[in-house]
N, C-alpha and C positions, 0 to 999 in steps of 0.2 A: 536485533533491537538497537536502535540509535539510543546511541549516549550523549547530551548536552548540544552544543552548536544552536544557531539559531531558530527560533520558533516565537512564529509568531504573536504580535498581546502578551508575551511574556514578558517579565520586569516591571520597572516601576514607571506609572507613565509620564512623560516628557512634562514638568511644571509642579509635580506632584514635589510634596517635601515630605523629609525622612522623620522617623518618633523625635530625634533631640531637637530639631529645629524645633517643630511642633510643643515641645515640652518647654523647650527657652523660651520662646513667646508668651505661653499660657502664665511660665513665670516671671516674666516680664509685666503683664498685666493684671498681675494677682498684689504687684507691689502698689498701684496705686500712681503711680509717678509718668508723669504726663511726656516730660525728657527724656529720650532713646539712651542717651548715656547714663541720665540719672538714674533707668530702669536697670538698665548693666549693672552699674556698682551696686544698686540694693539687693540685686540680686547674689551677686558675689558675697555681700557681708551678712547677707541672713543665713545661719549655720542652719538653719533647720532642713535648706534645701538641699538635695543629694548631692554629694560632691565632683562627680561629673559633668552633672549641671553646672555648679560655681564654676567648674573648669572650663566650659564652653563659654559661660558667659567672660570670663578673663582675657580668653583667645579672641570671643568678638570683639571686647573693648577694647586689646591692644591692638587690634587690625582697625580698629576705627583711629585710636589717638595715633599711633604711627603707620600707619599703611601698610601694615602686615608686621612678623614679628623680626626683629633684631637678633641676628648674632653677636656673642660679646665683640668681637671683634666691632662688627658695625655700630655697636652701641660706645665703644672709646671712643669710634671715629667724630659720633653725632654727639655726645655729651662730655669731653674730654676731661672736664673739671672733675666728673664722676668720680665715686671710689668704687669697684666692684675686688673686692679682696673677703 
């Protein structure tokens, strides 16, 4: 009996998106807010939506305002005024 390795049409197909994408958009568009960012933040500040969700939506926006996310380190570098204490 073959266990795992390749087979064919198996997985998910090439273009296809996963449940959270699909769930962050729906809630993206449930906010009403026409702005990609502005849809981000209302989604993060509305506690009713599950917290994994606000969590994605926090990771998008900060890959959109800084092009992915910052280590402390990179974040002294880029904002040195900062206090992170």
């Amino acid at each position: 009996m073959s266990h795992g390795g390749f087979r064919e049409g198996a997985g998910r197909k090439p273009g296809s998106r996963d449940l959270r994408t699909v769930q962050l958009e729906n809630a993206m568009l449930e906010t009403g807010v026409d702005d990609f960012v502005g849809a981000l933040v209302a989604v993060v500040e509305d506690e009713h939506q599950p917290e994994k969700l606000r969590i994605d939506a926090c990771q998008t926006l900060a890959g959109r305002m800084m092009g992915g996310v910052l280590a402390p380190s990179q974040l002294r570098k880029k904002f040195s005024g900062a206090s992170y204490d």
